[in-house]
N, C-alpha and C positions, 0 to 999 in steps of 0.2 A: 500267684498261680491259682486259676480256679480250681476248684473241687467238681469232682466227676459228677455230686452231687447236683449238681450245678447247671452241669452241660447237659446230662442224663435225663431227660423228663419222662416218664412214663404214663401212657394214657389209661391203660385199662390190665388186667393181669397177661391179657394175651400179647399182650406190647410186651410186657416184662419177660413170659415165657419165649419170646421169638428173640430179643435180647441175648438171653440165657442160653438160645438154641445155638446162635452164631458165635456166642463167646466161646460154646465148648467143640465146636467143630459139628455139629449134628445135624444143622441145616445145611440143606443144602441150595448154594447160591451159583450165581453166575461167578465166570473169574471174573476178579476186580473188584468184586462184593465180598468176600471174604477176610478175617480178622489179620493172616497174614498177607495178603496182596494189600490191604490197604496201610498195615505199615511200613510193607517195603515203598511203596510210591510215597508216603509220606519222608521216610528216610532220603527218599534219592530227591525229593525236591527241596531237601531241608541242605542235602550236600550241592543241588545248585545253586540256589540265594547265597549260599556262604561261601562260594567258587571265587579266585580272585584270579581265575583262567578265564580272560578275553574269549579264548577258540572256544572253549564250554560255553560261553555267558551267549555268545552269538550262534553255535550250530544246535544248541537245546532249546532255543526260548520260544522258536514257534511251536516244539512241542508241550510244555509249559501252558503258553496260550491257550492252546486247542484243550488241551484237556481240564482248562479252570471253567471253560464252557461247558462240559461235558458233567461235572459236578452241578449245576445246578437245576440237571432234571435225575439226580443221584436220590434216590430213598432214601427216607427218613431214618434208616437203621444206620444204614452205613453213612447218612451223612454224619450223624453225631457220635456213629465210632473213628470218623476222622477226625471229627473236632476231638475228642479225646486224648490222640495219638499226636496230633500237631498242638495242643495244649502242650502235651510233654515234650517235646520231639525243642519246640521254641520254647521252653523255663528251664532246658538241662544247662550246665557248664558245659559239659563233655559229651560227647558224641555218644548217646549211648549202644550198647550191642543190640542187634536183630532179634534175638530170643529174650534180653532182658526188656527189651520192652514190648512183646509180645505177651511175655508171662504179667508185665505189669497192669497193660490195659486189658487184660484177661482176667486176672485176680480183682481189676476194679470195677468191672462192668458185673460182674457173679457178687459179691460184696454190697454194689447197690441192689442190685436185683432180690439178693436176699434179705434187706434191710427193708424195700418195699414189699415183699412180701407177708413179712412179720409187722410191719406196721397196715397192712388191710386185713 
């Protein structure tokens, strides 16, 4: 599993503080850019890849579709607070709960943040 260190890059402290702003709820963003809308979508696409329902696999996928398009003119915050979220979401065993991994990539995006911090 990678480390958030890893996926997290930060360019400048104002990257870092804009970070910090969306991990605690302070910013404010479009829906869909936010730290819980993007783990709920990440959850519900983690629950269709692993659907072993034909009717799901075929009346979702052009949703699916459309919106992997839709990600790659996505910003740079919340691209890589997705990448985050599907880092965990794809290395658990177990399905994890809606709030425990809310508070997880909460706790690790503030964690680097403040690691980068104290190291400049």
């Amino acid at each position: 599993m990678k480390k958030t260190k890893d996926i997290i890059k930060f360019l400048s402290k104002e990257d870092a503080e804009e970070f910090k702003q969306v991990a605690t709820g302070r910013k404010f963003c479009k829906q869909g850019e936010r730290l819980i809308d993007i783990c709920d979508q990440e959850l519900k696409r983690y629950e269709y890849q692993n659907s072993h329902n034909i009717f799901v696999r075929i009346f979702k996928a052009r949703k699916y579709r459309k919106n992997k398009e839709n990600f790659m003119i996505e910003n740079r915050i919340s691209s890589n607070i997705r990448a985050v979220v599907a880092n965990y979401v794809d290395n658990q065993e177990e399905v994890l709960d809606r709030y425990e991994l809310i508070n997880k990539v909460r706790t690790d995006i503030l964690e680097s943040v403040s690691e980068y911090e104290k190291a400049s």
